[in-house]
VEXNUSE-812921 format. One record per residue (C-alpha): residue number from 0; residue in three letters; x, y, z. Coordinates in pm, whole numbers. Example, Ala and Ser with C-alpha at 12.3 -4.5 7.8 and 13.67 -1.06 7.14 Angstrom:
2
 seq type   east  north     up
   0  ala   1230   -450    780
   1  ser   1367   -106    714
***
This chain:
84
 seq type   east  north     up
   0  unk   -463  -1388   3405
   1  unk   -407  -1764   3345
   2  unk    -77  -1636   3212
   3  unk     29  -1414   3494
   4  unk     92  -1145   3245
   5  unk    -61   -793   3374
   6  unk   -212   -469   3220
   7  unk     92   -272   3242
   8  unk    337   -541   3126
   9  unk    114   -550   2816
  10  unk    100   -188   2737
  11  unk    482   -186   2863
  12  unk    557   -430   2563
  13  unk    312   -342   2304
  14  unk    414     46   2416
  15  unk     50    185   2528
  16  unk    -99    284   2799
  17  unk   -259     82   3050
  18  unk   -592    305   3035
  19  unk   -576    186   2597
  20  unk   -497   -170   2699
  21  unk   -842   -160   2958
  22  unk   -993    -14   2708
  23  unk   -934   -252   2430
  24  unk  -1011   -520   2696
  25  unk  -1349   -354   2737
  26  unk  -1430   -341   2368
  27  unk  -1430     40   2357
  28  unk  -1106     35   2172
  29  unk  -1025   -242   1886
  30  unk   -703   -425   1920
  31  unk   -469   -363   1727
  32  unk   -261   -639   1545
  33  unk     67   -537   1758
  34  unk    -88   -554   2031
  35  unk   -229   -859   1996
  36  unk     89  -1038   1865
  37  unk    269   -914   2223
  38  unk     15  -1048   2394
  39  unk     29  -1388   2176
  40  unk    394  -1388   2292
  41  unk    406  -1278   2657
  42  unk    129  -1546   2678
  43  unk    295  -1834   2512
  44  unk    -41  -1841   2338
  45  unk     45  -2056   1973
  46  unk    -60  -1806   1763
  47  unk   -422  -1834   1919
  48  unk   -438  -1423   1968
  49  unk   -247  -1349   1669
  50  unk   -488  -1559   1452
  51  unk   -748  -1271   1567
  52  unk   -643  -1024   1346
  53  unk   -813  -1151   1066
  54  unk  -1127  -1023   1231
  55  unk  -1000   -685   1284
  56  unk  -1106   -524    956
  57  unk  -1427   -353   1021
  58  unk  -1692   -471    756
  59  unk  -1832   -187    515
  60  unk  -2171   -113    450
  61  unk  -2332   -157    117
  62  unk  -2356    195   -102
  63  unk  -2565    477     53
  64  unk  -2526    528    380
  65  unk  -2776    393    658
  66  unk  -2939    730    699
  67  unk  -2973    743    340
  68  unk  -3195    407    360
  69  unk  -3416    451    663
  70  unk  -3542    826    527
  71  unk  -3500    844    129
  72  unk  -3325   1021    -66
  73  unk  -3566   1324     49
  74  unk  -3268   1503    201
  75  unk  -3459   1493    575
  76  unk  -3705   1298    806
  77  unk  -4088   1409    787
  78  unk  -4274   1447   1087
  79  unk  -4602   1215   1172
  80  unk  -4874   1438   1334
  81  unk  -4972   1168   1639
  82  unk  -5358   1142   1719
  83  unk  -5398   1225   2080
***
């Protein structure tokens, strides 16, 4: 806003939609690094938005998945029989 650079000039540049460019302004979507470096540039921004793309890479999850952890290695969850 501070900019004066909208929605749809962003998604015009970086070529998406509007509706991806709300939604990556939301958090539902991630960024991606192009469109971050358009916005970086349509907002005379120094390389402050760019320098986000470092942070992009999602972070991976030791071996075994998280299911895997919470109920064994059983194959499925057991049922507790709850005292009424």
């Amino acid at each position: 806003m501070e900019a004066d650079v909208s929605r749809e000039q962003l998604a015009s540049a970086a070529n998406y939609s509007p509706d991806t460019i709300t939604s990556m302004e939301r958090g539902v979507r991630r960024p991606t690094s192009r469109v971050l470096d358009v916005a970086d540039e349509l907002c005379d921004a120094k390389g402050m938005l760019s320098g986000a793309k470092e942070f992009l890479n999602r972070e991976r999850f030791p071996r075994g998945s998280v299911r895997q952890r919470i109920v064994g290695r059983s194959g499925g969850c057991q049922s507790r029989d709850r005292a009424t």
